[in-house]
mmCIF file of the N, C-alpha and C atoms, coordinates in Angstrom:
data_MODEL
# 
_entry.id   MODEL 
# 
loop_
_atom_site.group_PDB 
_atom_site.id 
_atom_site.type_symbol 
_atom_site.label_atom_id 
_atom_site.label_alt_id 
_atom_site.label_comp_id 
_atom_site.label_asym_id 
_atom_site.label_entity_id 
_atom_site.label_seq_id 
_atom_site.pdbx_PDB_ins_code 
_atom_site.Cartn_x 
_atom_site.Cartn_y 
_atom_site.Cartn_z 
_atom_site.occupancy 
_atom_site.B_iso_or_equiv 
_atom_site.pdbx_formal_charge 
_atom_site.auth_seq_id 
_atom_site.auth_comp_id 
_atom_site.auth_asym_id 
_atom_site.auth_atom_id 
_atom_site.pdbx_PDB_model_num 
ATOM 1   N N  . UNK A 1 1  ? -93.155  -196.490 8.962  1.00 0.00 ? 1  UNK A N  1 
ATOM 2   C CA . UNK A 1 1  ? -93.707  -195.457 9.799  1.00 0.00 ? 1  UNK A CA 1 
ATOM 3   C C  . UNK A 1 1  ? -93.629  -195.935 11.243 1.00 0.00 ? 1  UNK A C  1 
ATOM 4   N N  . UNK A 1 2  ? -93.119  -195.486 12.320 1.00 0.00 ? 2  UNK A N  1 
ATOM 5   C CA . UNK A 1 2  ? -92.976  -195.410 13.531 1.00 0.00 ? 2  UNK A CA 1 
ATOM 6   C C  . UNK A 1 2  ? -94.550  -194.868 14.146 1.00 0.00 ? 2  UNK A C  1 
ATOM 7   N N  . UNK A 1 3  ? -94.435  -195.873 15.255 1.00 0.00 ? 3  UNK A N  1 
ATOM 8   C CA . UNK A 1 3  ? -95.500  -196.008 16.071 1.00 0.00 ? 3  UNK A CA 1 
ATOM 9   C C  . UNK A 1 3  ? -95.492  -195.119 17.391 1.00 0.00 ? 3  UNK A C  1 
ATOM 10  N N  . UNK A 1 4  ? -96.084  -193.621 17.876 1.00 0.00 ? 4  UNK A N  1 
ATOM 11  C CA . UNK A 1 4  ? -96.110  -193.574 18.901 1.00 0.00 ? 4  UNK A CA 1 
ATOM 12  C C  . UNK A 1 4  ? -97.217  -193.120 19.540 1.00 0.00 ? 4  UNK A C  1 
ATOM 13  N N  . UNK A 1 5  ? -97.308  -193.135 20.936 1.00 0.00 ? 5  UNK A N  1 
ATOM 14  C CA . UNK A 1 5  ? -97.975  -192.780 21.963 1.00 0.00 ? 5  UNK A CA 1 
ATOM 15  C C  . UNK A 1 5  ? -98.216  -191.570 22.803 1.00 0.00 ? 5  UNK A C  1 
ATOM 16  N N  . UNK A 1 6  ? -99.140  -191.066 23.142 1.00 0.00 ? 6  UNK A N  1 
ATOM 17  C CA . UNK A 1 6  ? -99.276  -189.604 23.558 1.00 0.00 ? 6  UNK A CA 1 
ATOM 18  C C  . UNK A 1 6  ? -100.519 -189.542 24.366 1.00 0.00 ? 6  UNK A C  1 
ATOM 19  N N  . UNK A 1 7  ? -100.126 -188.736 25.989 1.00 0.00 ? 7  UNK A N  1 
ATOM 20  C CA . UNK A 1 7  ? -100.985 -188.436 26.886 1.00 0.00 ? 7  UNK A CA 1 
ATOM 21  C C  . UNK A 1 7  ? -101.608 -187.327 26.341 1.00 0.00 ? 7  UNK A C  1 
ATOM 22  N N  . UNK A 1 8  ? -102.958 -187.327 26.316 1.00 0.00 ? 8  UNK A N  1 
ATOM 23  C CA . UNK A 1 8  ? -104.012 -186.011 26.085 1.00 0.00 ? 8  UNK A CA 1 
ATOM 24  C C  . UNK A 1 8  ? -105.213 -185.693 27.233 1.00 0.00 ? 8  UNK A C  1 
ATOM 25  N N  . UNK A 1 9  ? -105.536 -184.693 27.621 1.00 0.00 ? 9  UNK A N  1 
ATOM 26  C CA . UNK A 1 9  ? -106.990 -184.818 28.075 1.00 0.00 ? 9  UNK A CA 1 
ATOM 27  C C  . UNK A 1 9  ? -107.883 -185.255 27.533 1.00 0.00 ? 9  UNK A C  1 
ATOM 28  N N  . UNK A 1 10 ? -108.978 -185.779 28.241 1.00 0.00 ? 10 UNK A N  1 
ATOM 29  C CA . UNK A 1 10 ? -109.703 -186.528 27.476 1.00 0.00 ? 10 UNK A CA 1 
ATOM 30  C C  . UNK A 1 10 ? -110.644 -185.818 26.781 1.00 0.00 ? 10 UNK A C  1 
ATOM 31  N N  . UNK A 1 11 ? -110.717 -184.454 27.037 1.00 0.00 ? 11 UNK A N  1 
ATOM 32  C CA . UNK A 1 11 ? -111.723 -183.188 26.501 1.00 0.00 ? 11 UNK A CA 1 
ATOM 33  C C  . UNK A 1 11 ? -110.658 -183.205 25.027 1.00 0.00 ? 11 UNK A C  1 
ATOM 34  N N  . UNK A 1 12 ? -109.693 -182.936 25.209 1.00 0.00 ? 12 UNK A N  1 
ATOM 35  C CA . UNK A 1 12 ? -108.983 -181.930 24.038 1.00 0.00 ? 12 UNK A CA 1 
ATOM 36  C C  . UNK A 1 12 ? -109.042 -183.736 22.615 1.00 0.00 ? 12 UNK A C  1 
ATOM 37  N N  . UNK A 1 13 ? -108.834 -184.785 23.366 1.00 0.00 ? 13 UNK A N  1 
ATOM 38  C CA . UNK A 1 13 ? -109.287 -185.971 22.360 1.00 0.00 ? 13 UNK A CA 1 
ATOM 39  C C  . UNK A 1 13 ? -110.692 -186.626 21.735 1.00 0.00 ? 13 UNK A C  1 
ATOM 40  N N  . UNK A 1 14 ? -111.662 -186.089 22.368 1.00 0.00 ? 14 UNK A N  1 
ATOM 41  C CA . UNK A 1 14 ? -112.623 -185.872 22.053 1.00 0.00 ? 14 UNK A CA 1 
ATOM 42  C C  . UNK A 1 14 ? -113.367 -185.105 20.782 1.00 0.00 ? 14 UNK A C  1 
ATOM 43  N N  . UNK A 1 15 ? -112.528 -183.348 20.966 1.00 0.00 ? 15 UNK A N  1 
ATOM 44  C CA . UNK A 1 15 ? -112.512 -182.206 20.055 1.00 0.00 ? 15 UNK A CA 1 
ATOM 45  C C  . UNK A 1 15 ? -111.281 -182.947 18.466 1.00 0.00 ? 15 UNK A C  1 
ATOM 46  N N  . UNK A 1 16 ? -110.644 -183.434 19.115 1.00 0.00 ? 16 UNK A N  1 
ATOM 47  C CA . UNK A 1 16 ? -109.562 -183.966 17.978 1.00 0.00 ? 16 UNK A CA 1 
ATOM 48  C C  . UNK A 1 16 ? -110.653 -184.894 17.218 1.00 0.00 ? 16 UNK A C  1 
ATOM 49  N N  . UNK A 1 17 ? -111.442 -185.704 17.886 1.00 0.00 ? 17 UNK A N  1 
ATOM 50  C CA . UNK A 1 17 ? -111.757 -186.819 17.075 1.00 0.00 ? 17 UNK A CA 1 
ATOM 51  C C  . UNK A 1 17 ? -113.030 -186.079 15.921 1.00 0.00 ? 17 UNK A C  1 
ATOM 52  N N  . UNK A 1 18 ? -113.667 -185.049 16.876 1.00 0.00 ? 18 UNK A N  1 
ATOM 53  C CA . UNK A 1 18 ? -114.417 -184.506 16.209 1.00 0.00 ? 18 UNK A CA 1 
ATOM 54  C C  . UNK A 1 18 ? -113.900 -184.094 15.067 1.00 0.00 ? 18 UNK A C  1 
ATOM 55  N N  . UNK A 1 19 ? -112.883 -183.146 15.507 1.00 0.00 ? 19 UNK A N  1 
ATOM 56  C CA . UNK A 1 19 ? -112.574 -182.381 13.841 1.00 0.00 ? 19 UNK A CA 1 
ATOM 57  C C  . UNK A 1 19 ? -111.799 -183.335 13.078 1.00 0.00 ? 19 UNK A C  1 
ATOM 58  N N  . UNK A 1 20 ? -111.086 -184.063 13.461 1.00 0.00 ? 20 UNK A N  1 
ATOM 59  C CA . UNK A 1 20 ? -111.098 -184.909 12.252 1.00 0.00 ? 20 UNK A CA 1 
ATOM 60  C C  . UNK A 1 20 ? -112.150 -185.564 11.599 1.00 0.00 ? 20 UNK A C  1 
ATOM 61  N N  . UNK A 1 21 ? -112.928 -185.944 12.252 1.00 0.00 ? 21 UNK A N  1 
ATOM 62  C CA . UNK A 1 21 ? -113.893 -186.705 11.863 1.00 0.00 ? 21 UNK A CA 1 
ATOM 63  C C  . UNK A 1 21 ? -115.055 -185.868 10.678 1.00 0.00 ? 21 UNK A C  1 
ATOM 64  N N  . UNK A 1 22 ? -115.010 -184.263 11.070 1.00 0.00 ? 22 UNK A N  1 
ATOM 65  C CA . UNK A 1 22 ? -115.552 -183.852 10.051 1.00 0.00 ? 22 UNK A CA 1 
ATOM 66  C C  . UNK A 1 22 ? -115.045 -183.671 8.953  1.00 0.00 ? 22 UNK A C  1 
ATOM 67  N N  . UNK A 1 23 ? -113.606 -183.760 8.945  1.00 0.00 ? 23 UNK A N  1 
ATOM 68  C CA . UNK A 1 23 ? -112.538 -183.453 8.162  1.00 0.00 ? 23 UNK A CA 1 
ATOM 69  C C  . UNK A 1 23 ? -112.453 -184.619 7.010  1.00 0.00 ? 23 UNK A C  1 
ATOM 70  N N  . UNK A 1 24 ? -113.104 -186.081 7.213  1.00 0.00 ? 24 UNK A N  1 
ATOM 71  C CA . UNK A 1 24 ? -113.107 -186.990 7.069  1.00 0.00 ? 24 UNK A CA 1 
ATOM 72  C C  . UNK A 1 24 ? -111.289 -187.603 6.708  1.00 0.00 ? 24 UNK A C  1 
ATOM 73  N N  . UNK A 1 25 ? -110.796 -187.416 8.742  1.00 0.00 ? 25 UNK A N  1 
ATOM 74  C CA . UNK A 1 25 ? -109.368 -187.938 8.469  1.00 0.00 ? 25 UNK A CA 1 
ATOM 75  C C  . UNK A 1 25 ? -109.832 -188.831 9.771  1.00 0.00 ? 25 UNK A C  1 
ATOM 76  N N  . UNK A 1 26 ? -108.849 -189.680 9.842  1.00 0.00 ? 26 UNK A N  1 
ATOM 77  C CA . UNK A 1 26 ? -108.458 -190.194 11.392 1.00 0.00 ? 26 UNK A CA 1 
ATOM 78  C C  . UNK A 1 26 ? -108.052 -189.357 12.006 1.00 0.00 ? 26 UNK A C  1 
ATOM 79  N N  . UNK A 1 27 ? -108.079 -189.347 13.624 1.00 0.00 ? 27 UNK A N  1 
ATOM 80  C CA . UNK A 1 27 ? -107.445 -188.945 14.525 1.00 0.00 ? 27 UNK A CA 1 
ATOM 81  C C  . UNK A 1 27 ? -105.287 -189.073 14.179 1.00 0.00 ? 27 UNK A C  1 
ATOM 82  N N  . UNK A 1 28 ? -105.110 -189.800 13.827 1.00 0.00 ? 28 UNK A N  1 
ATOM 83  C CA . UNK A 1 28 ? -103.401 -190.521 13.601 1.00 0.00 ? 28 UNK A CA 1 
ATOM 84  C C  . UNK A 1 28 ? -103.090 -189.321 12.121 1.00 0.00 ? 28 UNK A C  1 
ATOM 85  N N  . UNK A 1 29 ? -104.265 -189.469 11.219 1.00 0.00 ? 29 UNK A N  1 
ATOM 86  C CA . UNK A 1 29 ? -104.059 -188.814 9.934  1.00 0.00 ? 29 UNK A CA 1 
ATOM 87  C C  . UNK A 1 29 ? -104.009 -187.056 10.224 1.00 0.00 ? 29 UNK A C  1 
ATOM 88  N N  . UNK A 1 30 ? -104.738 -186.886 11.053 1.00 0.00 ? 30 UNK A N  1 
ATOM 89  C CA . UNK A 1 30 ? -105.552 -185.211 11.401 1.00 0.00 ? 30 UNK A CA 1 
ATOM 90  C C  . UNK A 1 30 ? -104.009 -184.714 12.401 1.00 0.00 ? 30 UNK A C  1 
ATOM 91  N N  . UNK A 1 31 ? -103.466 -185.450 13.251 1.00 0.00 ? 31 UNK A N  1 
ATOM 92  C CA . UNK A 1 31 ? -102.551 -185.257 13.746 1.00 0.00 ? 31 UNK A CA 1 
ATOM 93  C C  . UNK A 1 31 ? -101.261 -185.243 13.278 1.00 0.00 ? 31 UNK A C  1 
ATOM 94  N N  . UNK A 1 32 ? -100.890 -186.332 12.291 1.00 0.00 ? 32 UNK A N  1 
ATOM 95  C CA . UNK A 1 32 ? -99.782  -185.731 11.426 1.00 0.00 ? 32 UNK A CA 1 
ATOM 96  C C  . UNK A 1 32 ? -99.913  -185.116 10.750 1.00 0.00 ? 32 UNK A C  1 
ATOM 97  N N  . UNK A 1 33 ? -100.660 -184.633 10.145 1.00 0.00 ? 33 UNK A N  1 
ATOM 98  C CA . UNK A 1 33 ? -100.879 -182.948 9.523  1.00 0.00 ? 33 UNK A CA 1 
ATOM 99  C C  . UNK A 1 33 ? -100.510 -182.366 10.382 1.00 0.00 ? 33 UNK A C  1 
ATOM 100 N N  . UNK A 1 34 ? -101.052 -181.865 11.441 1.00 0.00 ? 34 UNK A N  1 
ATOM 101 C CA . UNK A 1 34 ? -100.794 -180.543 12.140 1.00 0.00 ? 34 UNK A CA 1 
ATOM 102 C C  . UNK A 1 34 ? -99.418  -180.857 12.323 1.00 0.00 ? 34 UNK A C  1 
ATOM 103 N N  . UNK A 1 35 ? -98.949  -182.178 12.783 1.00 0.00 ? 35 UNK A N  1 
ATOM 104 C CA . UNK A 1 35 ? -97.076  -182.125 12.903 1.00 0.00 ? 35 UNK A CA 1 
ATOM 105 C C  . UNK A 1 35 ? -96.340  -181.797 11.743 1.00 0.00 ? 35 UNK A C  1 
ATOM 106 N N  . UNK A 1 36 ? -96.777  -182.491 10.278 1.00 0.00 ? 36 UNK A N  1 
ATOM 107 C CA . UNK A 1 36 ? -96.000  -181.821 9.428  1.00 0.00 ? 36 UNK A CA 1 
ATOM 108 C C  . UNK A 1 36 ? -96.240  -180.501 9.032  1.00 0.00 ? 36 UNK A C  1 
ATOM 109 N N  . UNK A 1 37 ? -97.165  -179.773 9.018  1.00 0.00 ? 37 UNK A N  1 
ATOM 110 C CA . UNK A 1 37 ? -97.335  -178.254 9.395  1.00 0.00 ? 37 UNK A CA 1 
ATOM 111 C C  . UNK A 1 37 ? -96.334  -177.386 10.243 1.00 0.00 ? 37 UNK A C  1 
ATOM 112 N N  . UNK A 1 38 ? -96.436  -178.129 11.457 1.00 0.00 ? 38 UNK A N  1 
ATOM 113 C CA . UNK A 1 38 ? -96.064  -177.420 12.523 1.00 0.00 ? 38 UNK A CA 1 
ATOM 114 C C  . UNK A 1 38 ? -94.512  -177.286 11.934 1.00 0.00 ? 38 UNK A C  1 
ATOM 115 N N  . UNK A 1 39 ? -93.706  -178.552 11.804 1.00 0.00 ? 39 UNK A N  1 
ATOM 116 C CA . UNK A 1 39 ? -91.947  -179.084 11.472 1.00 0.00 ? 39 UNK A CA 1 
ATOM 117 C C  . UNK A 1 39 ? -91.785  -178.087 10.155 1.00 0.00 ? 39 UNK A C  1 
ATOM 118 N N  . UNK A 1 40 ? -92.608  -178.246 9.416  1.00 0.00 ? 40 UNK A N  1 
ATOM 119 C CA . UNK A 1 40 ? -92.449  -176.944 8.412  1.00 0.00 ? 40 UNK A CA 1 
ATOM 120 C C  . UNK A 1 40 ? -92.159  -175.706 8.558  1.00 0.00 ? 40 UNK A C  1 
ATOM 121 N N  . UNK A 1 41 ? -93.028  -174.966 9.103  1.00 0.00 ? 41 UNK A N  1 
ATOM 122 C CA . UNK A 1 41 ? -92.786  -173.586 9.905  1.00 0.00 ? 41 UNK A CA 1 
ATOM 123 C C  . UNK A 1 41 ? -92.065  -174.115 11.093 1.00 0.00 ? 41 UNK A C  1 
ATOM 124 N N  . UNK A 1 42 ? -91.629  -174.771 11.500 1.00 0.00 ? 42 UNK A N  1 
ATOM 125 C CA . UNK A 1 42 ? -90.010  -173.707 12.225 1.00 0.00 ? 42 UNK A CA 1 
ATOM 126 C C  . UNK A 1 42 ? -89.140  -174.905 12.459 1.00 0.00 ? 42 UNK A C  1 
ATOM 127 N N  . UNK A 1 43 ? -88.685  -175.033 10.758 1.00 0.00 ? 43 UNK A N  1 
ATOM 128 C CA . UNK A 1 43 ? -87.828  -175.959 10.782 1.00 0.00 ? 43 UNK A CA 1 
ATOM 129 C C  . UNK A 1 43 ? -86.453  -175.094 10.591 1.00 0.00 ? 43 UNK A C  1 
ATOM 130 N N  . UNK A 1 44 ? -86.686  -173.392 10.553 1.00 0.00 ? 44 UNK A N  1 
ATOM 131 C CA . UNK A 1 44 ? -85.767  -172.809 10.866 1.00 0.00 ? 44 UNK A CA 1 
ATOM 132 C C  . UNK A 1 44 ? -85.121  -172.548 11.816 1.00 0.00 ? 44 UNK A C  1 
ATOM 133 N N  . UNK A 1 45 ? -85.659  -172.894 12.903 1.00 0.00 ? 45 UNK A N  1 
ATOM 134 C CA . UNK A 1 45 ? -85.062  -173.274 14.242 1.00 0.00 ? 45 UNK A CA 1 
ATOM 135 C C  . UNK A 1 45 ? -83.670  -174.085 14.067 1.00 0.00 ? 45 UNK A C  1 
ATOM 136 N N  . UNK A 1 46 ? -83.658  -174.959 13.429 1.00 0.00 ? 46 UNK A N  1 
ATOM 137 C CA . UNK A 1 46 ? -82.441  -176.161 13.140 1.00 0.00 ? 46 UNK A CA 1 
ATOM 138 C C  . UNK A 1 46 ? -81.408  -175.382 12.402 1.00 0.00 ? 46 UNK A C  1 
ATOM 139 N N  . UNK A 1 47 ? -81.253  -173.584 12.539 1.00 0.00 ? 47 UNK A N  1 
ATOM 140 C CA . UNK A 1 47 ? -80.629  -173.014 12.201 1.00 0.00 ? 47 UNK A CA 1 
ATOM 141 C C  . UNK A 1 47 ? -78.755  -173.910 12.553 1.00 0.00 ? 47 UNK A C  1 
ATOM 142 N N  . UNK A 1 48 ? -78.457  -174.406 13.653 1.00 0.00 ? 48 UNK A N  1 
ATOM 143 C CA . UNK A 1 48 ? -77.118  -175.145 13.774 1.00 0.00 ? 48 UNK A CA 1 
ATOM 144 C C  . UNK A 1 48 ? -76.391  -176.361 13.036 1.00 0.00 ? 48 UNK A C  1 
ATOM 145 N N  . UNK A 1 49 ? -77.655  -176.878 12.522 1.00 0.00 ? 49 UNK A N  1 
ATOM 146 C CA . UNK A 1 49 ? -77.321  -178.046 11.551 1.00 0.00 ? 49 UNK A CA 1 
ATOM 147 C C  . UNK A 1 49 ? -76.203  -177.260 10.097 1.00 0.00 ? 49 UNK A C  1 
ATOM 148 N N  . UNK A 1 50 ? -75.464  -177.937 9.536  1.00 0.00 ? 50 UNK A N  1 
ATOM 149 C CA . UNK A 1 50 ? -74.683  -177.786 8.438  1.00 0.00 ? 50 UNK A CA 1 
ATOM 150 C C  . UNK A 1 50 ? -75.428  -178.050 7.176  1.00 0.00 ? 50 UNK A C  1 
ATOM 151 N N  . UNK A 1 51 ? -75.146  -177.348 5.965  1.00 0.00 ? 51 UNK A N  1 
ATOM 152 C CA . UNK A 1 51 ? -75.891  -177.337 5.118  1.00 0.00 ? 51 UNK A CA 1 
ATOM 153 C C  . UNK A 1 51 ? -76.245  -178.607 4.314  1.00 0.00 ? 51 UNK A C  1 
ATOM 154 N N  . UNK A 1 52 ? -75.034  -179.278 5.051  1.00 0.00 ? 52 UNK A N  1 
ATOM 155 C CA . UNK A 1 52 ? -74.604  -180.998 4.372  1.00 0.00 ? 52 UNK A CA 1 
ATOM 156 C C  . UNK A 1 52 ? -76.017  -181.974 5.091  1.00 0.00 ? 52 UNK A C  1 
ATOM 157 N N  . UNK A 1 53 ? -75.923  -182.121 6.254  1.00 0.00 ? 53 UNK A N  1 
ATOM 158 C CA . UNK A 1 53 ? -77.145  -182.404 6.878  1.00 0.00 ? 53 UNK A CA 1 
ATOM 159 C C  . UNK A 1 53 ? -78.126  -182.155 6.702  1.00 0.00 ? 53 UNK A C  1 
ATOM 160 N N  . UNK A 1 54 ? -79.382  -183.599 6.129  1.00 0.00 ? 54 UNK A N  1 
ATOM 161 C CA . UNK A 1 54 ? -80.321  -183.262 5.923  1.00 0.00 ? 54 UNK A CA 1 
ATOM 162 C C  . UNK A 1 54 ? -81.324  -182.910 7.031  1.00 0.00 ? 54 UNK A C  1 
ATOM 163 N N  . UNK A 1 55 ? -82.299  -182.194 7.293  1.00 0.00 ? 55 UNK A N  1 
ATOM 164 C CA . UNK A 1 55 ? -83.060  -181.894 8.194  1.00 0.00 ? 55 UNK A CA 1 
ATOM 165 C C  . UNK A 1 55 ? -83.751  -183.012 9.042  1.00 0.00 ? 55 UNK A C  1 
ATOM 166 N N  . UNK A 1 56 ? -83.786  -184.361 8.172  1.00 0.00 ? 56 UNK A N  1 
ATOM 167 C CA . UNK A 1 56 ? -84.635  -185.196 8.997  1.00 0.00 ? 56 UNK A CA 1 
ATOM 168 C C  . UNK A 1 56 ? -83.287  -186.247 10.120 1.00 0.00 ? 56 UNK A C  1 
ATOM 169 N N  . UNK A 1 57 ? -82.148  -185.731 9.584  1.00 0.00 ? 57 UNK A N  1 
ATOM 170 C CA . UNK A 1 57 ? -80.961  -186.597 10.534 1.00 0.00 ? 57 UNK A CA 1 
ATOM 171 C C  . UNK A 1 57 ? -80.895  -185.753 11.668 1.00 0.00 ? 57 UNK A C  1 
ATOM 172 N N  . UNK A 1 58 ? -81.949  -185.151 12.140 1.00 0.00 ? 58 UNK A N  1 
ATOM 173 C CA . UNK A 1 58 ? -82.172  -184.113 13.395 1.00 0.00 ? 58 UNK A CA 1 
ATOM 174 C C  . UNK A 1 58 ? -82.515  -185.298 14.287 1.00 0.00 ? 58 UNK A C  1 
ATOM 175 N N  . UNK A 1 59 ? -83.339  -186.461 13.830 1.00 0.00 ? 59 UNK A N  1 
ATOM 176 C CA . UNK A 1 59 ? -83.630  -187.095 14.853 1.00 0.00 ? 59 UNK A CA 1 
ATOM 177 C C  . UNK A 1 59 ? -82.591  -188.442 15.413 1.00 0.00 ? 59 UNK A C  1 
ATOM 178 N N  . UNK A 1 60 ? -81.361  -188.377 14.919 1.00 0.00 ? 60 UNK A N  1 
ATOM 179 C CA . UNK A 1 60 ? -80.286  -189.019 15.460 1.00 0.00 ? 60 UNK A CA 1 
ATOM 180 C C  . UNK A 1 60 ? -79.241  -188.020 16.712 1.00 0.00 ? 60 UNK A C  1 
ATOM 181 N N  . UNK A 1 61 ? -79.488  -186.843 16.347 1.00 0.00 ? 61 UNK A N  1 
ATOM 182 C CA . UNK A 1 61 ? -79.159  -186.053 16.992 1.00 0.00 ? 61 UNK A CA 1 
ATOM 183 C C  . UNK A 1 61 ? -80.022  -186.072 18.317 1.00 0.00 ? 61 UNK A C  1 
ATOM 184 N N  . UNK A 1 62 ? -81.331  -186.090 18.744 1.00 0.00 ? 62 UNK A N  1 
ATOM 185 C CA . UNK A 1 62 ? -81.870  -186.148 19.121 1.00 0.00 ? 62 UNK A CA 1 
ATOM 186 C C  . UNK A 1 62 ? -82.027  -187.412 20.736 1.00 0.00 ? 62 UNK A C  1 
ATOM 187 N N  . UNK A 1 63 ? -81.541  -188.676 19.479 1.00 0.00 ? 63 UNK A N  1 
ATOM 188 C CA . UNK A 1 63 ? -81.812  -189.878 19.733 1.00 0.00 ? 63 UNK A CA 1 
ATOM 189 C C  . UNK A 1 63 ? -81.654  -189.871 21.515 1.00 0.00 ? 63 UNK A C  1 
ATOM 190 N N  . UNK A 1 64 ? -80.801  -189.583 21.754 1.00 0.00 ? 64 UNK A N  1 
ATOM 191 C CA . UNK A 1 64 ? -80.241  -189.550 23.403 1.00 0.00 ? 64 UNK A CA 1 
ATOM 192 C C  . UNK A 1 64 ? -81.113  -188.745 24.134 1.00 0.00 ? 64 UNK A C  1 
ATOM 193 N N  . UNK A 1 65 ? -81.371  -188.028 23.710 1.00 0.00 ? 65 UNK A N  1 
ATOM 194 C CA . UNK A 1 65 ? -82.504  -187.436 24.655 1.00 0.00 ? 65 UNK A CA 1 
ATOM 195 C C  . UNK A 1 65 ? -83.694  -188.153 25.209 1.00 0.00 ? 65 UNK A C  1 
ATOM 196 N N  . UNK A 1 66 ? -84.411  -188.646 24.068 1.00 0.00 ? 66 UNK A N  1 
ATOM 197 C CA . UNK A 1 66 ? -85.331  -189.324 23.895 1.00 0.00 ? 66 UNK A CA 1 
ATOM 198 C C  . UNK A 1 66 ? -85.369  -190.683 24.976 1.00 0.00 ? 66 UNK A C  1 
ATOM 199 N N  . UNK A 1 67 ? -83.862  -191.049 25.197 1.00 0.00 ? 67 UNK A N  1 
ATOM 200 C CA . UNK A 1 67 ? -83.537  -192.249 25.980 1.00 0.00 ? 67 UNK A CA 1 
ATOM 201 C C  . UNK A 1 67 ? -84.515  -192.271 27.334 1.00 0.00 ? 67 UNK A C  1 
ATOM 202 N N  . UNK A 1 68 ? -84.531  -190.782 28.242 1.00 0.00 ? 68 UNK A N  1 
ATOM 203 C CA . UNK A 1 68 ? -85.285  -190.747 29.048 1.00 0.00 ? 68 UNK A CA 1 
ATOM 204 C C  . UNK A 1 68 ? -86.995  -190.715 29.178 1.00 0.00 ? 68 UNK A C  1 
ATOM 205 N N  . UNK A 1 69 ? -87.574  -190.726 28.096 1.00 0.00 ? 69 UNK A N  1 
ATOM 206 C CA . UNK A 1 69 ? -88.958  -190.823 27.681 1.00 0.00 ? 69 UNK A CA 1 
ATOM 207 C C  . UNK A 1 69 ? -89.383  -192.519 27.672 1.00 0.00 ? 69 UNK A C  1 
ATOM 208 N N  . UNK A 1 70 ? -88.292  -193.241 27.718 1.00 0.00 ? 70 UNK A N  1 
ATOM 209 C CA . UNK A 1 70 ? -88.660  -194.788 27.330 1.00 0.00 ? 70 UNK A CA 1 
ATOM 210 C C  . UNK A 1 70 ? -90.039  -195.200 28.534 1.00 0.00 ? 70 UNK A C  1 
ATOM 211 N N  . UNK A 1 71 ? -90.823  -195.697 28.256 1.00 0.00 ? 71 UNK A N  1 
ATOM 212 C CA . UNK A 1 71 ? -92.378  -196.223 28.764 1.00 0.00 ? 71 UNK A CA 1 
ATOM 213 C C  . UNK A 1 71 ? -92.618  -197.487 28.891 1.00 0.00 ? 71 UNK A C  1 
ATOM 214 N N  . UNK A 1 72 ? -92.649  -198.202 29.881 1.00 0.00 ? 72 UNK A N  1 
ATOM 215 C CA . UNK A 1 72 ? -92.815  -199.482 29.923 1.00 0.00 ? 72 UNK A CA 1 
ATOM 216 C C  . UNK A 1 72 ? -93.860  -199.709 28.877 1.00 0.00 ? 72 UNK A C  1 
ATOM 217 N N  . UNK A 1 73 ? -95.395  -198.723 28.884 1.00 0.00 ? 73 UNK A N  1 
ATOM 218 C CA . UNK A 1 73 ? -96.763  -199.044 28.227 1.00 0.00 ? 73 UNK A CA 1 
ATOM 219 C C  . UNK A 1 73 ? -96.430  -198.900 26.903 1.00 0.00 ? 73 UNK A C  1 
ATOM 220 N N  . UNK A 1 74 ? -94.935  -198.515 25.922 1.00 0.00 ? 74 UNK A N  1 
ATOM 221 C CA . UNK A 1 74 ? -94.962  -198.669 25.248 1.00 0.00 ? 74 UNK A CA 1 
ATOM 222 C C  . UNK A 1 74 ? -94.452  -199.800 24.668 1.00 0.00 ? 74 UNK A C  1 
ATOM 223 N N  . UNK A 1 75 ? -94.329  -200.561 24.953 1.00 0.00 ? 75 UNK A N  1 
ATOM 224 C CA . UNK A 1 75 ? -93.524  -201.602 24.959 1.00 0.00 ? 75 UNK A CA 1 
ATOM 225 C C  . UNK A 1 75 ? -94.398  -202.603 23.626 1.00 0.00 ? 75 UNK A C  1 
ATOM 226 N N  . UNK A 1 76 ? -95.479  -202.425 24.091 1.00 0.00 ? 76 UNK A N  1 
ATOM 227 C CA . UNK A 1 76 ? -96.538  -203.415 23.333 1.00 0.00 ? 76 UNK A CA 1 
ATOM 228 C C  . UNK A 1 76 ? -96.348  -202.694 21.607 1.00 0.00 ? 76 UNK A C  1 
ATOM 229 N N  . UNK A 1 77 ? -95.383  -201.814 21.615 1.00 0.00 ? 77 UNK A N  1 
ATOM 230 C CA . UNK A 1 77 ? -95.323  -201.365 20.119 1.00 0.00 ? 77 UNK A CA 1 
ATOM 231 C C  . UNK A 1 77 ? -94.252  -202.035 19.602 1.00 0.00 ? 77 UNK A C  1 
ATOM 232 N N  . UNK A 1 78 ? -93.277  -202.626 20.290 1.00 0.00 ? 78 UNK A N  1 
ATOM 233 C CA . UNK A 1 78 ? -91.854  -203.045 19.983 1.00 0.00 ? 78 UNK A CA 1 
ATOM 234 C C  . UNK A 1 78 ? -91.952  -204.267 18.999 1.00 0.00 ? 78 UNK A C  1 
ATOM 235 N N  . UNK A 1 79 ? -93.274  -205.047 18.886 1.00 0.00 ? 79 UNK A N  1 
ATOM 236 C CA . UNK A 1 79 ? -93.435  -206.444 17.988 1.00 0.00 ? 79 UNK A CA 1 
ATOM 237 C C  . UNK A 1 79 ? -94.159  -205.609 16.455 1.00 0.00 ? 79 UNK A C  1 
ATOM 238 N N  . UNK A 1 80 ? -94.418  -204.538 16.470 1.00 0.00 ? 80 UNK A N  1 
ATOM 239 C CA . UNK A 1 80 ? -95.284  -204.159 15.709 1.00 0.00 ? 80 UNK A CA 1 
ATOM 240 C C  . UNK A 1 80 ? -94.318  -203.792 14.507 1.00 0.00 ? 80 UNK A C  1 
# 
């Protein structure tokens, strides 16, 4: 499992921790839900991919984009 990082307000992380917390998930757990939710419903978007291609080799496709997001502060994930 890949490690990442994400700017939030500190109001809207607060409300996250809450509802997870009633939810009895983590914040990390409560949030990949809503992502695999979300990748579910509109993974029809990836309408261009070939039928041969599996949906998750979207993120090699991807990969280059991503190049410009690189974070020094993430760095401390690279030993992990």
């Amino acid at each position: 499992m890949g490690v990442m990082s994400i700017r939030i307000k500190d109001k809207n992380k607060k409300l996250l921790k809450i509802i997870a917390s009633y939810e009895g998930k983590t914040i990390g757990g409560f949030i990949e839900e809503l992502l695999e939710d979300y990748i579910e419903k509109n993974k029809d978007r990836l309408h261009f991919l070939t039928p041969q291609v599996e949906t998750f080799d979207v993120t090699g496709l991807s990969a280059q984009a991503f190049l410009d997001w690189d974070n020094k502060e993430d760095e401390i994930y690279d030993k992990l």
